[in-house]
Z-matrix of the N, CA and C atoms (Angstrom, degrees):
N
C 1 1.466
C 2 1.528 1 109.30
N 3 1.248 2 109.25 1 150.47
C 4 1.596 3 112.24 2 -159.70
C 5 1.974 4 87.73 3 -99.00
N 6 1.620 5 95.37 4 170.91
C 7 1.534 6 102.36 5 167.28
C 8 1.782 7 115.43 6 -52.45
N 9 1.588 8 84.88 7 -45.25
C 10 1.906 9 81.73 8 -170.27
C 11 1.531 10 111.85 9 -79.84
N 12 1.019 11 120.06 10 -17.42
C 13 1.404 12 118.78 11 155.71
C 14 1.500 13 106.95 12 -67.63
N 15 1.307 14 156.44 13 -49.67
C 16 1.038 15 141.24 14 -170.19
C 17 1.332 16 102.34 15 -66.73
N 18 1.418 17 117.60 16 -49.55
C 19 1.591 18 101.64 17 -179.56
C 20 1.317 19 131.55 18 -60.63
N 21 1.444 20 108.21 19 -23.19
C 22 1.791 21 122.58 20 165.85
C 23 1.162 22 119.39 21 -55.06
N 24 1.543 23 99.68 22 -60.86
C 25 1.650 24 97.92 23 168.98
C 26 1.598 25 124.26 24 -43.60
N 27 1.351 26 99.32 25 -60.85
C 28 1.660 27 103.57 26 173.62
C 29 1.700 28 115.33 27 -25.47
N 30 1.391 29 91.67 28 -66.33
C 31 1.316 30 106.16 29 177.80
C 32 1.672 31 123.43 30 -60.02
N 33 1.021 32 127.72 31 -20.75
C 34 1.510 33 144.33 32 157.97
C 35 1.261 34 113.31 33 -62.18
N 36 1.648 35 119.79 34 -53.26
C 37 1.635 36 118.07 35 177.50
C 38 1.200 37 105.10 36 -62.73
N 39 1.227 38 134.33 37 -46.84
C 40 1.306 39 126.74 38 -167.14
C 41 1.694 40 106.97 39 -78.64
N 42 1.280 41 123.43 40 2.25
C 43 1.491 42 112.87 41 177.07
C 44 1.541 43 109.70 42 -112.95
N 45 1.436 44 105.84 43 -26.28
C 46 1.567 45 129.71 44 -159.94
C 47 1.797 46 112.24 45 -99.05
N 48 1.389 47 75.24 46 -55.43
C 49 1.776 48 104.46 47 -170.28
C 50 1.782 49 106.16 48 94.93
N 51 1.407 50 111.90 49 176.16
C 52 1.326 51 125.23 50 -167.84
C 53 1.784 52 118.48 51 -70.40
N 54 1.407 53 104.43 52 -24.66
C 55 1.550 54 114.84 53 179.83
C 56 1.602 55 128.02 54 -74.23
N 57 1.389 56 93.56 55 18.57
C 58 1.657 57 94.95 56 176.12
C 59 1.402 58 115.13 57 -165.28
N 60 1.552 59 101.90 58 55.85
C 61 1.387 60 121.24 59 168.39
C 62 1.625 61 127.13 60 -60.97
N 63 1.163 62 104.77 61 -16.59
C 64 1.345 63 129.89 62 -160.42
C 65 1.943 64 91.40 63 -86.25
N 66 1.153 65 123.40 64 -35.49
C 67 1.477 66 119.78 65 174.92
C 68 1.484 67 114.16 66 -83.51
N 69 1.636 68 111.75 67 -25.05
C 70 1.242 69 115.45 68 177.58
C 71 2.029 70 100.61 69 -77.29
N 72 0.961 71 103.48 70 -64.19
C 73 1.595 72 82.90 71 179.60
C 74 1.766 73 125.37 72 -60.89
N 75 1.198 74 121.44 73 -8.52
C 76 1.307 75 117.30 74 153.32
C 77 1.766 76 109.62 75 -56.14
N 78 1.056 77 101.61 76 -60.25
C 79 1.990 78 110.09 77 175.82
C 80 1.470 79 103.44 78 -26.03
N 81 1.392 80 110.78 79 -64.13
C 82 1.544 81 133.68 80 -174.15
C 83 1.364 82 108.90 81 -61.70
N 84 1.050 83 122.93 82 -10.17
C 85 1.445 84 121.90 83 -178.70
C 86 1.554 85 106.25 84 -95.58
N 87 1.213 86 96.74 85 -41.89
C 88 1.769 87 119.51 86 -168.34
C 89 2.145 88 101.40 87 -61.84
N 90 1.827 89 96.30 88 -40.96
C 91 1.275 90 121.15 89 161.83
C 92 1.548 91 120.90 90 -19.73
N 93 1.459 92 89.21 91 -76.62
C 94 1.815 93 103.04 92 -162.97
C 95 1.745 94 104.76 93 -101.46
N 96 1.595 95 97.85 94 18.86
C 97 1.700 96 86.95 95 156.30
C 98 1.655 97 124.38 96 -34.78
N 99 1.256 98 119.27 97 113.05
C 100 1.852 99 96.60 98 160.93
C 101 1.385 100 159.72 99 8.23
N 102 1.630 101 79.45 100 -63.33
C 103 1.277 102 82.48 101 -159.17
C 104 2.174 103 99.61 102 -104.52
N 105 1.216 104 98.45 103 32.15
C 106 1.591 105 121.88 104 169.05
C 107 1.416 106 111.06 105 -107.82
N 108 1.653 107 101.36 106 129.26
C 109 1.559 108 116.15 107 -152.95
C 110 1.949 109 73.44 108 -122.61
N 111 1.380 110 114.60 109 -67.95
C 112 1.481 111 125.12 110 -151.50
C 113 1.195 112 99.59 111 -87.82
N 114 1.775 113 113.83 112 -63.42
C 115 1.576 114 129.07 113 -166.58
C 116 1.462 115 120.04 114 -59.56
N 117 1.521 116 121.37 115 53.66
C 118 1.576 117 117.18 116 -156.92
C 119 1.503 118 88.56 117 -130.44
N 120 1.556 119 114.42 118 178.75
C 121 1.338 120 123.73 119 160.84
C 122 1.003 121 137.65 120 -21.67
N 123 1.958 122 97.00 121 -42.60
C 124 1.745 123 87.75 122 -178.05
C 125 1.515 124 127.07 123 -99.91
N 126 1.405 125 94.39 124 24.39
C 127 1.272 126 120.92 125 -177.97
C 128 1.639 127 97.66 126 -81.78
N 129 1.493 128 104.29 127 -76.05
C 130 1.618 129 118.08 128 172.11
C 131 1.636 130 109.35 129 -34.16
N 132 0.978 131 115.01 130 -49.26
C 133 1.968 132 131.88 131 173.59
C 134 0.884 133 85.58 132 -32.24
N 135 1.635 134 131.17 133 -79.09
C 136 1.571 135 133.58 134 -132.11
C 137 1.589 136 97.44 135 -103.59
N 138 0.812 137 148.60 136 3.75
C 139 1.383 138 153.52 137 -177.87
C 140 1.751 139 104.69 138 -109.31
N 141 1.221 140 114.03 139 -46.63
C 142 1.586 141 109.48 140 138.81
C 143 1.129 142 144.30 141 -23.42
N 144 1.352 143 98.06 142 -76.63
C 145 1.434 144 109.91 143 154.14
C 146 1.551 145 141.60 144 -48.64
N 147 1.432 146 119.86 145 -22.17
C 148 1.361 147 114.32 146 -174.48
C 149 1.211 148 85.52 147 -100.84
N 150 1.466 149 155.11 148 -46.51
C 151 1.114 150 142.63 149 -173.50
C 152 1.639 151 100.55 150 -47.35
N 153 1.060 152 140.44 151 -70.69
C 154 1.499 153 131.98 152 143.54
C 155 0.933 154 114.59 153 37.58
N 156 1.854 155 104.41 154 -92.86
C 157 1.323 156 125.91 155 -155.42
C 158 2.209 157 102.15 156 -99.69
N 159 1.262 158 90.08 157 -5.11
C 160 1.918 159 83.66 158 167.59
C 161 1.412 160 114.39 159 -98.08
N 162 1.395 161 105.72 160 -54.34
C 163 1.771 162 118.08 161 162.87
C 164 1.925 163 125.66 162 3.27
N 165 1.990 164 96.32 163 -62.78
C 166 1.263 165 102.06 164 -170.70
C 167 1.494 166 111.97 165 -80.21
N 168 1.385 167 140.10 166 -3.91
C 169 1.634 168 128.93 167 131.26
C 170 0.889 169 125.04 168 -91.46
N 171 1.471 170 134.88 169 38.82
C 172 1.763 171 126.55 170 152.52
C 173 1.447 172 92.70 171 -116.33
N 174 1.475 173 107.72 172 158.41
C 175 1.348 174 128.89 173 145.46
C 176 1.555 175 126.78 174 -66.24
N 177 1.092 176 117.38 175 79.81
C 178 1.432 177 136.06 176 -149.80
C 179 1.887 178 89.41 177 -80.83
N 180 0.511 179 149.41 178 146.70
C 181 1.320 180 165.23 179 64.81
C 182 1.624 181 125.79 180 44.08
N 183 1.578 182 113.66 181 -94.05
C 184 1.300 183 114.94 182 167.78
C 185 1.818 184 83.65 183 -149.82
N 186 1.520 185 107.61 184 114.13
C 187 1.196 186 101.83 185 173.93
C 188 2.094 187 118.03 186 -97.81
N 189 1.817 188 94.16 187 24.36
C 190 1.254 189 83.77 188 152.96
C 191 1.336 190 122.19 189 -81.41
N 192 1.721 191 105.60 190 -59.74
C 193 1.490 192 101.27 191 161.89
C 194 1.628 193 149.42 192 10.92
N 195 1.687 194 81.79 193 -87.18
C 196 1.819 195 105.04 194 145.17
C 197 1.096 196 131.92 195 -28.21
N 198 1.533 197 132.02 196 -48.22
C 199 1.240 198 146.29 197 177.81
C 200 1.288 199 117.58 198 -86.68
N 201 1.172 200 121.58 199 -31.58
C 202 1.466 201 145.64 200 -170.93
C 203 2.050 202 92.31 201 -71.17
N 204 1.060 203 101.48 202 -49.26
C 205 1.689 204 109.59 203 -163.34
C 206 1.677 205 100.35 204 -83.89
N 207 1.393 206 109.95 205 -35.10
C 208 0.715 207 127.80 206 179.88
C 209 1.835 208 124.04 207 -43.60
N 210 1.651 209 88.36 208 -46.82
C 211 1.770 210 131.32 209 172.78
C 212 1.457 211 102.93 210 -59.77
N 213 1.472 212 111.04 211 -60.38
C 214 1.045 213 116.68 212 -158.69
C 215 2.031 214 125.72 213 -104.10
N 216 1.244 215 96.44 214 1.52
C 217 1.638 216 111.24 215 -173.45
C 218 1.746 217 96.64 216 -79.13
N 219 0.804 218 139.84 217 -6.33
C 220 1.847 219 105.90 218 175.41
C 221 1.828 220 90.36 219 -124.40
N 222 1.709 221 133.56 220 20.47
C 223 1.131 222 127.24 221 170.08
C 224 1.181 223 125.46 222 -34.86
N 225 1.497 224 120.20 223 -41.51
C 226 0.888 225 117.95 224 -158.85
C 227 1.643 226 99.14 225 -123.69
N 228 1.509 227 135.74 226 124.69
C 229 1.370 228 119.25 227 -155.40
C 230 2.101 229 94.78 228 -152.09
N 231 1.492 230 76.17 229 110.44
C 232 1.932 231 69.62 230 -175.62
C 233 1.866 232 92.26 231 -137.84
N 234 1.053 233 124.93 232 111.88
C 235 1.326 234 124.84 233 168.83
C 236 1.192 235 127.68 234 -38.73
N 237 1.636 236 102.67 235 -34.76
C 238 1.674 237 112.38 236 -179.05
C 239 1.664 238 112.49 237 -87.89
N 240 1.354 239 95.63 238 -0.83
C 241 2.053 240 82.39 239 -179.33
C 242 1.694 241 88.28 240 -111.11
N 243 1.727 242 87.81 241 160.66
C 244 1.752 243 109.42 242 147.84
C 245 1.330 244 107.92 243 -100.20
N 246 1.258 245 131.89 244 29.62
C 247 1.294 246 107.62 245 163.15
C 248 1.587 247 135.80 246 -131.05
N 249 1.291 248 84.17 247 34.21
C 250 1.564 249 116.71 248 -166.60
C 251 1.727 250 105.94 249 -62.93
N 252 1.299 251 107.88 250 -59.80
C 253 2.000 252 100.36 251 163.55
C 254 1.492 253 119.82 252 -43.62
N 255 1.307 254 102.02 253 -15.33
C 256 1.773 255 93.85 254 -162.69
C 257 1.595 256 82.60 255 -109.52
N 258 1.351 257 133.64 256 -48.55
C 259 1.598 258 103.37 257 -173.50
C 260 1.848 259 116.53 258 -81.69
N 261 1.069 260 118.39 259 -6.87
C 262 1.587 261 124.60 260 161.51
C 263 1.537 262 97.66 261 -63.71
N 264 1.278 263 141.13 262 -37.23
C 265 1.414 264 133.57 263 -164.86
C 266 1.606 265 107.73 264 -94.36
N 267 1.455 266 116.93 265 -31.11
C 268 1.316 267 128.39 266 172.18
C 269 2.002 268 95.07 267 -57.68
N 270 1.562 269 108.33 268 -63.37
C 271 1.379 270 107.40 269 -168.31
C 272 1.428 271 125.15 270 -46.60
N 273 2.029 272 120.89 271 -51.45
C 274 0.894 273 144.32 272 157.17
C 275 2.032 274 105.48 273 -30.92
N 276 1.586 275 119.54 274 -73.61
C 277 1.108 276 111.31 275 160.95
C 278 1.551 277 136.65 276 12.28
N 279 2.113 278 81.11 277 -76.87
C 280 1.268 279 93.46 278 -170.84
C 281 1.172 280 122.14 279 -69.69
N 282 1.741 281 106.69 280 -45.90
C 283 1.538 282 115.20 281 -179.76
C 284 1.740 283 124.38 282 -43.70
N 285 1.191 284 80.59 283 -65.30
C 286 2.007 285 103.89 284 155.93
C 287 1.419 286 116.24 285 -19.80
N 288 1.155 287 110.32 286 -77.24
C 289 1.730 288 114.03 287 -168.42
C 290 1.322 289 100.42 288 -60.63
N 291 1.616 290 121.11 289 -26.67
C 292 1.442 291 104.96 290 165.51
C 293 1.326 292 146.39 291 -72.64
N 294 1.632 293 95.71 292 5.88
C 295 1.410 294 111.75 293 -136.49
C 296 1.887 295 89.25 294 -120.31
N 297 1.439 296 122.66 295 -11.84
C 298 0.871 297 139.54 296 -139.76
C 299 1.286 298 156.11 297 78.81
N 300 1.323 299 112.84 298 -10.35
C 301 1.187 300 157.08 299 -156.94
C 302 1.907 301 97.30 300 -58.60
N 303 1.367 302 149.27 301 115.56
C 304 1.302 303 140.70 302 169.37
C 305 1.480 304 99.15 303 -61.85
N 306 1.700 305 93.58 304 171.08
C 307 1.316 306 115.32 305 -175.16
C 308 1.408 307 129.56 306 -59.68
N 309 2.128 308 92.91 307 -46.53
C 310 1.460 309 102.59 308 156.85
C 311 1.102 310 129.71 309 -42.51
N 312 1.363 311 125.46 310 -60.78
C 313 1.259 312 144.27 311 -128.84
C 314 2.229 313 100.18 312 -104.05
N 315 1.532 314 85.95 313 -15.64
C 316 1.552 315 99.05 314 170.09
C 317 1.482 316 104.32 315 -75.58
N 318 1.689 317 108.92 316 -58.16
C 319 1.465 318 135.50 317 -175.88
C 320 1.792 319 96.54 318 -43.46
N 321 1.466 320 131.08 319 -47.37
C 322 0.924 321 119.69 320 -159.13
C 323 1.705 322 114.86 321 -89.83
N 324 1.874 323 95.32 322 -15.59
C 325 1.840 324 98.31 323 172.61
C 326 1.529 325 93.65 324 -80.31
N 327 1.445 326 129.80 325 -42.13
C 328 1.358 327 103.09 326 168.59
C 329 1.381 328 158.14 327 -21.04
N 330 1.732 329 107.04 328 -64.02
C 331 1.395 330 144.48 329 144.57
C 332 1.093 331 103.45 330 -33.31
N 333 1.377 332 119.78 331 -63.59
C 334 2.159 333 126.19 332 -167.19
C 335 1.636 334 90.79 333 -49.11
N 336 1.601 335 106.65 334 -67.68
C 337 1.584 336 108.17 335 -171.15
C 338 1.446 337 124.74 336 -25.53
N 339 1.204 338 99.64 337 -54.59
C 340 1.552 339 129.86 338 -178.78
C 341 1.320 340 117.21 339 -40.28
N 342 0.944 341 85.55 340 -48.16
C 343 1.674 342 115.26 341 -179.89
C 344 1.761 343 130.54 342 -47.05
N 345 1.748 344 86.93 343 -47.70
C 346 1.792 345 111.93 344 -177.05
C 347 1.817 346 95.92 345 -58.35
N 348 1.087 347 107.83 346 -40.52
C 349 1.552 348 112.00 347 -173.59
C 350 1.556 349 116.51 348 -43.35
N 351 1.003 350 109.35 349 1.08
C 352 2.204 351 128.56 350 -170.94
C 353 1.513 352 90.52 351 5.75
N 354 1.235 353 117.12 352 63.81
C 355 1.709 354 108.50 353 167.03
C 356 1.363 355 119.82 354 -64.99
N 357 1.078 356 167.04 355 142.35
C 358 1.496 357 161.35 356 -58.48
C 359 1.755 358 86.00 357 -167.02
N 360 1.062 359 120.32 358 143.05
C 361 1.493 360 115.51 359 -164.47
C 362 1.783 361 136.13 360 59.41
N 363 1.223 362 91.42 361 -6.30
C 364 1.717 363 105.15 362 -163.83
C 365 1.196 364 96.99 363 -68.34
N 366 1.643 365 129.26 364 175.95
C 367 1.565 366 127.30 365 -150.41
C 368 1.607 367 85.89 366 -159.78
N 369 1.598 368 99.50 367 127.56
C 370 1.715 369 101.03 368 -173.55
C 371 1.711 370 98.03 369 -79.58
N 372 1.356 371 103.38 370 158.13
C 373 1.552 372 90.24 371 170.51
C 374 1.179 373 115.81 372 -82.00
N 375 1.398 374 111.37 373 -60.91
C 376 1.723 375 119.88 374 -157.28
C 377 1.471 376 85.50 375 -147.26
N 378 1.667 377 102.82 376 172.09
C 379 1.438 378 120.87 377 -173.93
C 380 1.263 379 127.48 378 -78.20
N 381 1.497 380 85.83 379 -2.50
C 382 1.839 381 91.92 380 166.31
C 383 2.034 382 111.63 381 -82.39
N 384 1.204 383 89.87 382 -44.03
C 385 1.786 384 90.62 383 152.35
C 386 1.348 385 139.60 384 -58.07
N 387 1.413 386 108.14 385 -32.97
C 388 1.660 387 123.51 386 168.90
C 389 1.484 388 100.75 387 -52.28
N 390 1.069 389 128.84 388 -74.69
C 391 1.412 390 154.20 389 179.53
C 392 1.249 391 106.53 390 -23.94
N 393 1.472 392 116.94 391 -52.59
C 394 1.574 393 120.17 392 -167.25
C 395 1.296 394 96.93 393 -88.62
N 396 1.041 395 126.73 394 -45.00
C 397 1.713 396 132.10 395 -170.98
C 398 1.259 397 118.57 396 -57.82
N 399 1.690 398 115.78 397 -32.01
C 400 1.188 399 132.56 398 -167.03
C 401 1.725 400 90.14 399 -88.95
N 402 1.519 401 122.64 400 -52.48
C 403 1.409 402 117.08 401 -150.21
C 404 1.480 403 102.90 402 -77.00
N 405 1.503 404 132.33 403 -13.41
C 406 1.341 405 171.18 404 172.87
C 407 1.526 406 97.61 405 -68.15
N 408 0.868 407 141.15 406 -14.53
C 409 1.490 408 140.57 407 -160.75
C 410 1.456 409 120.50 408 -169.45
N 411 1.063 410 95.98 409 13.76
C 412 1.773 411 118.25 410 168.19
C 413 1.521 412 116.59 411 -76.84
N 414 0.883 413 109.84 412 -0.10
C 415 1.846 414 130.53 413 -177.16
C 416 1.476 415 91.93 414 -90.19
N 417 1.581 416 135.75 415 -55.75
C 418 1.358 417 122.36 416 178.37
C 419 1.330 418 119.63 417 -59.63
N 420 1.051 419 124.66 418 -0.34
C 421 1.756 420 124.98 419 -169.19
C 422 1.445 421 94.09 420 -121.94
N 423 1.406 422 119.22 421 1.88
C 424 1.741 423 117.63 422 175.16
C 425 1.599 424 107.27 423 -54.68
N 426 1.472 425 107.47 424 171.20
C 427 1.899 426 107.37 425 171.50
C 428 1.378 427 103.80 426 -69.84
N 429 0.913 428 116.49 427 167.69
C 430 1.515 429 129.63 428 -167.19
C 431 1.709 430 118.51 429 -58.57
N 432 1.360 431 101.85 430 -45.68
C 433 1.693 432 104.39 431 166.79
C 434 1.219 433 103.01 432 -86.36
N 435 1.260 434 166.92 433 -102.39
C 436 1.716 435 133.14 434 175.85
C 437 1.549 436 125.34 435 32.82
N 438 1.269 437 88.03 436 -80.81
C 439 1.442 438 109.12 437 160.76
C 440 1.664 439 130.09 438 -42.46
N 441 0.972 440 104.31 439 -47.44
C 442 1.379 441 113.27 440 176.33
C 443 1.640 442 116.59 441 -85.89
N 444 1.285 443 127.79 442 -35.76
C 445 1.898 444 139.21 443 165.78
C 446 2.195 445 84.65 444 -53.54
N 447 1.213 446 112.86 445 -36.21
C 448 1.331 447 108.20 446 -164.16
C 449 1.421 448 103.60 447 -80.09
N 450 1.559 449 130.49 448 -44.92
C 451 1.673 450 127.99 449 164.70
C 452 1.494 451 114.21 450 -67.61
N 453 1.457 452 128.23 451 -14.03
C 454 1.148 453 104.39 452 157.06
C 455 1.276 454 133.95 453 -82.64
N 456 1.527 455 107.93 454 -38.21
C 457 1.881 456 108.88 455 169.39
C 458 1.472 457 96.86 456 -66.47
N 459 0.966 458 160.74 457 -43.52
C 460 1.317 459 133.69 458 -156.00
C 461 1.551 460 89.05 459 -70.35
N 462 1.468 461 140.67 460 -66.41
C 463 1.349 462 155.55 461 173.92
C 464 1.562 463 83.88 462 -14.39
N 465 1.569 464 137.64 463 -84.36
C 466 1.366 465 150.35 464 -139.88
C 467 1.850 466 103.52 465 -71.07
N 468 1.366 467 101.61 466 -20.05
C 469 1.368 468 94.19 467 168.92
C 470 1.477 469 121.07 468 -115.11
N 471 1.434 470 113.48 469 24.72
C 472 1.605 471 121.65 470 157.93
C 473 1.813 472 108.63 471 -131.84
N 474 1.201 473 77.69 472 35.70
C 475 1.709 474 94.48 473 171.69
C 476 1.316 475 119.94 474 -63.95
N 477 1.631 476 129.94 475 -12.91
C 478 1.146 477 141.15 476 174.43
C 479 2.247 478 106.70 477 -67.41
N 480 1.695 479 85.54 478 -40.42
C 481 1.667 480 83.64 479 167.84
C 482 1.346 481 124.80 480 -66.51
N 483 1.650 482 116.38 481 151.51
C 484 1.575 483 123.37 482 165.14
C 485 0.799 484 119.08 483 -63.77
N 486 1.380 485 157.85 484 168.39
C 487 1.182 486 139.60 485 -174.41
C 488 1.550 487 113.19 486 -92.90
N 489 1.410 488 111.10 487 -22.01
C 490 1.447 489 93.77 488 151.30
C 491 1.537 490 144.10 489 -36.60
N 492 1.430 491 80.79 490 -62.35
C 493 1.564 492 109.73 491 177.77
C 494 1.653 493 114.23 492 -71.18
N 495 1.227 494 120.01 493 17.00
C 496 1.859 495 132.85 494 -174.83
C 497 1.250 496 90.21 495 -121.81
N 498 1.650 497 120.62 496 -65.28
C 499 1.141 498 111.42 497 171.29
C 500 1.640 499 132.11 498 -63.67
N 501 0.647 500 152.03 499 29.90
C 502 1.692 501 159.78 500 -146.49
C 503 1.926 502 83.21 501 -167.30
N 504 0.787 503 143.34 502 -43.36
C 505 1.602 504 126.66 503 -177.92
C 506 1.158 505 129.31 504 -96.92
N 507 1.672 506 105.99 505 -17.59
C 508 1.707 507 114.66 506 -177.01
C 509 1.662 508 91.83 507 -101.47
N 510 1.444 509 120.96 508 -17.45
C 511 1.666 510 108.61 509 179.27
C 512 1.286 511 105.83 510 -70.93
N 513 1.746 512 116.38 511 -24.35
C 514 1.431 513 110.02 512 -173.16
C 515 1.446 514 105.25 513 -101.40
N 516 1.186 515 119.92 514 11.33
C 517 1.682 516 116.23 515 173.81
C 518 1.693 517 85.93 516 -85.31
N 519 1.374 518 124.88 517 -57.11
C 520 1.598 519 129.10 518 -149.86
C 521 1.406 520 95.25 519 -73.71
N 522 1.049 521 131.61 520 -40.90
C 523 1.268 522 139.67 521 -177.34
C 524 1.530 523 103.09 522 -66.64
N 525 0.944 524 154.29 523 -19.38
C 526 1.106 525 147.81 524 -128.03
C 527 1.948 526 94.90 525 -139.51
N 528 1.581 527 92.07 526 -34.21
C 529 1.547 528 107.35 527 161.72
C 530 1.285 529 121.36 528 -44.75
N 531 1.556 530 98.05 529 -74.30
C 532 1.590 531 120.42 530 171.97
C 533 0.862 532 119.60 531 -29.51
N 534 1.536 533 119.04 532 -47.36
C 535 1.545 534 136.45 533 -159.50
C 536 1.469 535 99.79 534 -76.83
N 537 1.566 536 121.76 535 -10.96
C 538 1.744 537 86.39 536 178.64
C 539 1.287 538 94.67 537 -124.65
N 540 1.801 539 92.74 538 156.32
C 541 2.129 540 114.87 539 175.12
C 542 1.193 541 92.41 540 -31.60
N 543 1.120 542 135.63 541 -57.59
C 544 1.385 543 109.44 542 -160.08
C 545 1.726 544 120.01 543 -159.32
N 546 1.461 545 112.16 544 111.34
C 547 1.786 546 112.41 545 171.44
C 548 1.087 547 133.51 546 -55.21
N 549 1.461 548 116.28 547 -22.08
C 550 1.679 549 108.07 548 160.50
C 551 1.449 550 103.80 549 -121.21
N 552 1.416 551 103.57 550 166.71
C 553 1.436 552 110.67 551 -163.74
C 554 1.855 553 97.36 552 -125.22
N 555 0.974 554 119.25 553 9.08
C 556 1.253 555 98.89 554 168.34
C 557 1.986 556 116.22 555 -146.88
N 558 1.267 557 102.67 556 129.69
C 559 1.383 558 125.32 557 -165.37
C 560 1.675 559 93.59 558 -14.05
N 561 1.264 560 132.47 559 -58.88
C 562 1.359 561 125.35 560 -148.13
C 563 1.469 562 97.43 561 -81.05
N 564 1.592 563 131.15 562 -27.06
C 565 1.530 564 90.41 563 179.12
C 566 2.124 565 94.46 564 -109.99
N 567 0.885 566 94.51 565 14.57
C 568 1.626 567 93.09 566 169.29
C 569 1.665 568 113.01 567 -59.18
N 570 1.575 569 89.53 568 -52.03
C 571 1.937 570 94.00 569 -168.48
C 572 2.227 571 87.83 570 -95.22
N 573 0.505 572 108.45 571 -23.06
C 574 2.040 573 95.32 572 168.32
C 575 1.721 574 120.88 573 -78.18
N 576 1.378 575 123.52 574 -28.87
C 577 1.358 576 135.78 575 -141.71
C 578 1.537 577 103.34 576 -145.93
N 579 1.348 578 125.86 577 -39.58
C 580 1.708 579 112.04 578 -172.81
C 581 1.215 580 115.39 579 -55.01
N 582 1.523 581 127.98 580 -66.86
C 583 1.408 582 135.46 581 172.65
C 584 1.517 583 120.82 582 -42.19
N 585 0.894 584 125.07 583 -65.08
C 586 1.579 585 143.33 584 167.94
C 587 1.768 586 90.96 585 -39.69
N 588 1.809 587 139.47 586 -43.16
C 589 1.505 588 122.64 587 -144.08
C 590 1.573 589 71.81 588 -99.49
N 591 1.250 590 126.61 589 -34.19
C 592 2.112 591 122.51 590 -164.70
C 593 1.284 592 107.24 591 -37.73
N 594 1.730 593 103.45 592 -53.10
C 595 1.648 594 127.19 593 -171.53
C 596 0.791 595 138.61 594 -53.12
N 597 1.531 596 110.32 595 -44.45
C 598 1.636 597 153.11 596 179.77
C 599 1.585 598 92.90 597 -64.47
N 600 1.250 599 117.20 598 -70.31
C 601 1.092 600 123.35 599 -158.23
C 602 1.828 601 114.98 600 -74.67
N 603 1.517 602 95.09 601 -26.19
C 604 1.760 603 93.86 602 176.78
C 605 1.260 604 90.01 603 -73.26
N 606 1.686 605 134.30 604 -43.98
C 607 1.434 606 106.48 605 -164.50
C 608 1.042 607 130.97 606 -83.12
N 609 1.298 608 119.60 607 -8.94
C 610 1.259 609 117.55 608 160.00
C 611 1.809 610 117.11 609 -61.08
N 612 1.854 611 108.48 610 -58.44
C 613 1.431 612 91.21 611 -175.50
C 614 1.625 613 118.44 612 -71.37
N 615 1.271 614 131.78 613 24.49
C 616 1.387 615 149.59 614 177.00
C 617 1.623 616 90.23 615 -91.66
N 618 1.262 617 114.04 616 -61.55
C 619 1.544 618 116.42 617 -168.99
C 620 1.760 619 111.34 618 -45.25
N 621 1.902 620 98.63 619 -57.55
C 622 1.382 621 108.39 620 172.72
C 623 1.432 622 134.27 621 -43.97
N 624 1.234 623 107.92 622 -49.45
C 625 1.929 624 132.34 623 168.81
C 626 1.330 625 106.93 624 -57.73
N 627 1.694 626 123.45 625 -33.54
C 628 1.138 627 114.27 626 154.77
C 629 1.391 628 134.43 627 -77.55
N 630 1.223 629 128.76 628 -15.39
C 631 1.398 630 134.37 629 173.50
C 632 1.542 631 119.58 630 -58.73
N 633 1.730 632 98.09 631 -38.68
C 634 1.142 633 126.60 632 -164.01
C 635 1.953 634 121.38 633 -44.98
């Protein structure tokens, strides 16, 4: 078991408890798929973690939830589908209701899931979404080499594209960044992380436009 699996787990007993390890190492399996460069454990690790450290100035909601989606939002990770938010939230579901988890409170790791998808116009609900969205995208506001180990694995797991066709979809993911008031949505990584993710992200699609 790796570090970021140990810290997952940790973080699983204390949301889950110890009697249903058997769904957590399915997760872990789903983890070290192959053909995952970025979308792995220690992704979930650190996305954990900033909810953590953003959590204690918002009015959080139910920050099991949060954590719960948190666990379970990149489960399911296939480059070639769009429907990867929606069957990570189907999976979570299931695990959940086994787990004890109410209907609401399933309904609302659902929604969270939904969420990671940052579709271009999309509208956070509440600050329990801020939270995840922000800790989910806290990788663009990383230091600059951070940042960059992070555009190449994502690059290594749409390696099936030409590079035309990588460039023409990741200029309009970054672009599409740019394009809104604002990449994080909640005060604490707005004033730590906005400026620092603007940069990151122009220089990379600067890099691309030059390849071109």
């Amino acid at each position: 078991m790796t570090a970021p699996e140990i810290e997952i787990r940790r973080a699983w007993h204390r949301l889950i408890g110890d009697r249903h390890d058997a769904a957590l190492e399915n997760l872990f399996t789903l983890h070290r798929q192959p053909h995952r460069r970025y979308h792995t454990a220690t992704h979930v690790m650190w996305v954990l973690r900033h909810i953590d450290d953003i959590a204690p100035s918002c009015d959080v909601l139910d920050i099991g939830t949060v954590r719960a989606a948190a666990l379970f939002h990149d489960a399911v990770y296939d480059p070639l589908s769009t429907t990867n938010e929606h069957d990570s939230a189907k999976l979570a579901d299931a695990v959940l209701a086994g787990v004890g988890f109410s209907s609401a409170r399933r309904g609302a790791v659902h929604r969270l899931i939904l969420g990671t998808a940052h579709r271009p116009g999309s509208t956070v609900a509440d600050v329990d979404e801020q939270v995840l969205v922000d800790a989910d995208l806290a990788i663009l506001g990383s230091a600059p080499a951070e940042y960059t180990a992070y555009a190449t694995a994502v690059r290594a797991e749409f390696a099936h594209l030409r590079g035309d066709d990588w460039r023409r979809g990741r200029s309009a993911f970054l672009r599409g960044v740019l394009g809104t008031p604002a990449i994080f949505h909640t005060h604490y990584m707005a004033t730590r992380r906005e400026a620092r993710a603007r940069a990151n992200v122009a220089a990379e699609l600067a890099a691309l436009e030059t390849d071109q």
